[in-house]
C-alpha positions in Angstrom: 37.2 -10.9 6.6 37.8 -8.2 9.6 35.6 -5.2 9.2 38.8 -3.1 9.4 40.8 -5.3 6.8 38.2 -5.0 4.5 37.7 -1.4 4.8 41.6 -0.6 4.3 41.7 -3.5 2.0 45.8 -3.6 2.8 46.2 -6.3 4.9 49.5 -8.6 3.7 50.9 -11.8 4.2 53.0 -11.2 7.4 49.8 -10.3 9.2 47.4 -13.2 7.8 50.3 -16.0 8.2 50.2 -14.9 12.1 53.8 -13.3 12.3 52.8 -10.1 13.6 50.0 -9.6 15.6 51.5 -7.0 17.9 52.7 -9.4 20.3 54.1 -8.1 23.5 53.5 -4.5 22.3 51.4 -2.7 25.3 48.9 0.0 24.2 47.6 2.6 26.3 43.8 3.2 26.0 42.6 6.3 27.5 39.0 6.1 27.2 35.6 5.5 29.2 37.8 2.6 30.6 36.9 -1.7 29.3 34.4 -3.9 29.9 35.2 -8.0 30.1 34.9 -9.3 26.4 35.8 -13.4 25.3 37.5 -11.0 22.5 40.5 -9.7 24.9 41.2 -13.0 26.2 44.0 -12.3 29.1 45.3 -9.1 27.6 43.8 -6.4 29.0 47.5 -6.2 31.4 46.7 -3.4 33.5 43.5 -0.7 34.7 43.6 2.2 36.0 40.5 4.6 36.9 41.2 7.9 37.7 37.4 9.5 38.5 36.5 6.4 41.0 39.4 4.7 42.1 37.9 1.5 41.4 40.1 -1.6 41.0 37.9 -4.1 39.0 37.9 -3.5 35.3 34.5 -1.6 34.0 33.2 0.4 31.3 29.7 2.5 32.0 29.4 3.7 28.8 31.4 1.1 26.3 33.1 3.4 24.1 35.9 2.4 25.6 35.4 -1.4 25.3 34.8 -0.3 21.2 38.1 1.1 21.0 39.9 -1.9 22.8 38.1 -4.0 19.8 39.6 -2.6 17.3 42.8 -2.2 18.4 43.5 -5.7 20.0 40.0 -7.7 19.8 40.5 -11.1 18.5 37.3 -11.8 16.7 36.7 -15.1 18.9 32.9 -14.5 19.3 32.8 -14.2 15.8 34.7 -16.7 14.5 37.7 -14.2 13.7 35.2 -12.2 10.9 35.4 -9.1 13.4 38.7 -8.8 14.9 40.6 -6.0 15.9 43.9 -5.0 13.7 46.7 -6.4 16.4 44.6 -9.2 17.8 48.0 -10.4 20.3 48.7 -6.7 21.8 48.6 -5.8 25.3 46.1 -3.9 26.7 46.5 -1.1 29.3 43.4 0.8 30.1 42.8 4.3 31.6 39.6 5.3 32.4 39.8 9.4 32.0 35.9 9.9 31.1 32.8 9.1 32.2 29.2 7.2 32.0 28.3 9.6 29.7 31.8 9.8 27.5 32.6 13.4 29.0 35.6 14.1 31.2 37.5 16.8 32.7 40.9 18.0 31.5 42.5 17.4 35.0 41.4 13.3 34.8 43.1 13.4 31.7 46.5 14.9 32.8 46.5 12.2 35.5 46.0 9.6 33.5 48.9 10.6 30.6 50.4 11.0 34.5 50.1 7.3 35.1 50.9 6.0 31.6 54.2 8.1 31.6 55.1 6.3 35.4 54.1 3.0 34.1 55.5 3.1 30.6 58.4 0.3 31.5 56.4 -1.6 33.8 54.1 -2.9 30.9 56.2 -2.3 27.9 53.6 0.6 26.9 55.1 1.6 23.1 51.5 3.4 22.1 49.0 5.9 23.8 45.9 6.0 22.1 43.7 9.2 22.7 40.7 8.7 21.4 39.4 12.1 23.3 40.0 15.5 22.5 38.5 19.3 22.9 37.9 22.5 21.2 40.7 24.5 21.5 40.1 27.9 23.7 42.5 30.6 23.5 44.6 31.2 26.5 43.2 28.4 28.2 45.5 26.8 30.8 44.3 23.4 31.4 44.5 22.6 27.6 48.2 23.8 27.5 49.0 21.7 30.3 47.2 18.7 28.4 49.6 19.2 25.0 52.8 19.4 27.3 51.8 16.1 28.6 51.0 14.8 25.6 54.5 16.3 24.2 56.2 14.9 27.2 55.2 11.6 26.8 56.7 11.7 22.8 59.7 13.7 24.4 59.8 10.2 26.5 59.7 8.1 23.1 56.2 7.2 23.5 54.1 7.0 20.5 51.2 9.0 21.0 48.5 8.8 18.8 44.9 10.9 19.2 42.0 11.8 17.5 41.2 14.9 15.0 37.7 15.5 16.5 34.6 15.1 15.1 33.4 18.9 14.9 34.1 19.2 11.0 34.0 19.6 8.2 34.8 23.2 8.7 38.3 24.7 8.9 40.2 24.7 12.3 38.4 22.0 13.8 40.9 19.9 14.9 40.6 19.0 18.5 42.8 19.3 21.6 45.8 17.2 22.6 45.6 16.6 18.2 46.6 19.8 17.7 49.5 18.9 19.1 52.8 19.0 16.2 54.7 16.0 17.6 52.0 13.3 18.0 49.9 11.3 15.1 46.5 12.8 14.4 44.2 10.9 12.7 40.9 11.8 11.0 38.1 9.5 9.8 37.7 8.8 6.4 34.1 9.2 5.7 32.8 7.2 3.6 31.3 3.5 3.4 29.1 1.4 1.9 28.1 4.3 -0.6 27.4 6.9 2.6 28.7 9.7 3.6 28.7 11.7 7.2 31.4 14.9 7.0 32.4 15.2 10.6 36.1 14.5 10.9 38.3 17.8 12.3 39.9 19.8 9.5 43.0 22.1 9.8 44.6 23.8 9.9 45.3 24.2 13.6 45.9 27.3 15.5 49.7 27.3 14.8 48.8 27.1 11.0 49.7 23.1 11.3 48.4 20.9 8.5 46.2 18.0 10.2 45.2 15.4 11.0 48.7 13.2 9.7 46.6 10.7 8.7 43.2 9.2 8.0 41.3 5.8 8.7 37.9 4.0 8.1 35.6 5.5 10.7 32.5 5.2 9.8 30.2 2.4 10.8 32.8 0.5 12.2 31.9 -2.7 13.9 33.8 -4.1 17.3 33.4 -5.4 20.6 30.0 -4.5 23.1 31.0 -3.1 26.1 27.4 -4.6 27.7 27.2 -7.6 26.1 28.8 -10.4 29.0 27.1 -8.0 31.4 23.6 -7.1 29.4 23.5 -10.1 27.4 23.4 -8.1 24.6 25.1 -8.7 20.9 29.0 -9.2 21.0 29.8 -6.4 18.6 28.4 -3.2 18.0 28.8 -0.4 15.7 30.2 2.8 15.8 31.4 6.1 13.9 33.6 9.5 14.5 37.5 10.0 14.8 37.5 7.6 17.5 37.2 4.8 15.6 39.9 5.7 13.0 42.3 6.6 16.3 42.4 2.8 17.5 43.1 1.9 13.8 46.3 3.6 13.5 47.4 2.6 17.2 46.7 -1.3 15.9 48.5 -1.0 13.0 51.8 0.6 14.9 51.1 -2.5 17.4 51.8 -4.8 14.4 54.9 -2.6 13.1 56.2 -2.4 16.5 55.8 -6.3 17.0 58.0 -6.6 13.2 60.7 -3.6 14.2 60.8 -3.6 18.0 63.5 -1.1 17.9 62.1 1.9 15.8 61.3 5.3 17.5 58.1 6.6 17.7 59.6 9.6 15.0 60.7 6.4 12.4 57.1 5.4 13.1 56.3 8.3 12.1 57.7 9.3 8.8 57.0 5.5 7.3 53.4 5.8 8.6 53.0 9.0 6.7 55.3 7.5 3.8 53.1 5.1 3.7 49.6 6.7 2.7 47.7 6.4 -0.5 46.4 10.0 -1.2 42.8 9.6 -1.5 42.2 13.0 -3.1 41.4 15.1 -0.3 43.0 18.3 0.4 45.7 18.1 2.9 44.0 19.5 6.0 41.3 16.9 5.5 43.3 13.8 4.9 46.9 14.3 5.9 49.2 12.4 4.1 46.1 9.9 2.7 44.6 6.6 4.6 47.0 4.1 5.5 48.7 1.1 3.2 49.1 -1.4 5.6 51.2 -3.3 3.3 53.2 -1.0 2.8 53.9 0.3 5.9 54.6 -3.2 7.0 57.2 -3.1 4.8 
């Protein structure tokens, strides 16, 4: 079973009988860019690298390629026991960040730059942000980063980032996710009987409950960025905010795929319709963790 089914534990029969896989849905990655992986088969569509200008697909750091993998990854190295959620999207990859998983807010801007100017060229319905900073008051570049952000829902783009991992304390929730248009999404924090508090907490600066939304973060298995290169293992493992990010954006992929002709604010409102409250307080969990049955629905 896929790490990520069995960690919602919602998966349904639309999605196992092969309906909707998020076929011919493009997602936006902005990330540390993609490495090659026999999981993406031929649907990494487009890449873009902002820092180097470099033309050939790479990842120097592989969080990127981890993201890709659970969003779209098809299991194939595995036999289909770790595939990503919509295992038939599209795959459009900005590399905004570098070897080291740090970037610069101006990379950033130019790359929500390049999504917004290629949206219809490769059908791009999703922009997952799985980056975010600390918001500083006053500071310029970071407004500039939420208009973009904004501009690109404005556009009807769904836009979908991360809450940060600098909780559990209060007003943690990172930058564009503070943002009161877009879909924030915090980790939840437990599994296999462990527990690591680190997801952002609101509220945000504006008062805003967030995150929206929360999703299996922790020790979260997907694709190795080194391993056609390094000769490593296929799949790796991962934890923070990131990781629950890519889960949301797969599971639009496969609504999207069912209801081509929703709006990202009818996404939404059933997304946040359809979340099982898990107990938390509302500026830890949102709305709850995702029912992908129901939101299927």
């Amino acid at each position: 079973m896929n790490f990520v089914k069995e960690s919602i534990n919602y998966w349904c029969d639309d999605v196992e009988q092969n309906k909707y896989l998020g076929q011919g849905i493009g997602v936006a990655v902005l990330d540390t860019g993609v490495n090659v992986h026999i999981d993406f088969d031929s649907r990494i569509v487009a890449f873009k690298d902002v820092l180097n200008n470099k033309s050939k697909i790479y990842d120097d750091n592989g969080h990127g390629t981890h993201v890709c993998g659970i969003i779209g990854g098809s299991g194939r190295v595995s036999g289909g026991i770790y595939g990503g959620i919509a295992p038939k999207c599209n795959l459009i990859v900005v590399k905004v960040l570098d070897e080291k998983g740090n970037g610069m807010v101006v990379n950033v801007l130019k790359g929500l730059k390049w999504v917004e100017e290629n949206r219809e060229k490769y059908n791009i319905r999703i922009v997952n942000v799985s980056v975010g900073t600390l918001p500083t008051a006053g500071n310029k570049e970071e407004r500039m980063l939420l208009e973009a952000v904004d501009r690109l829902w404005d556009l009807g783009l769904i836009v979908i980032a991360a809450a940060g991992n600098y909780g559990p304390k209060e007003g943690t929730i990172t930058t564009p996710g503070v943002s009161k248009k877009l879909i924030t999404v915090g980790a939840l924090e437990e599994r296999e009987g462990r527990k690591k508090s680190y997801s952002g907490r609101g509220p945000t600066w504006e008062c805003v409950c967030k995150p929206d939304v929360i999703a299996p973060g922790t020790f979260i298995i997907s694709c190795n960025g080194n391993y056609m290169n390094a000769k490593q293992k296929p799949y790796t493992r991962k934890s923070g905010t990131s990781m629950s990010t890519p889960v949301i954006s797969g599971a639009v992929a496969l609504l999207l795929s069912k209801y081509p002709c929703l709006t990202n604010v009818e996404v939404k409102l059933k997304l946040l319709e359809s979340c099982e409250d898990m107990g938390f307080s509302r500026n830890h969990q949102g709305r709850g963790m995702l029912n992908l049955e129901k939101f299927l629905q």
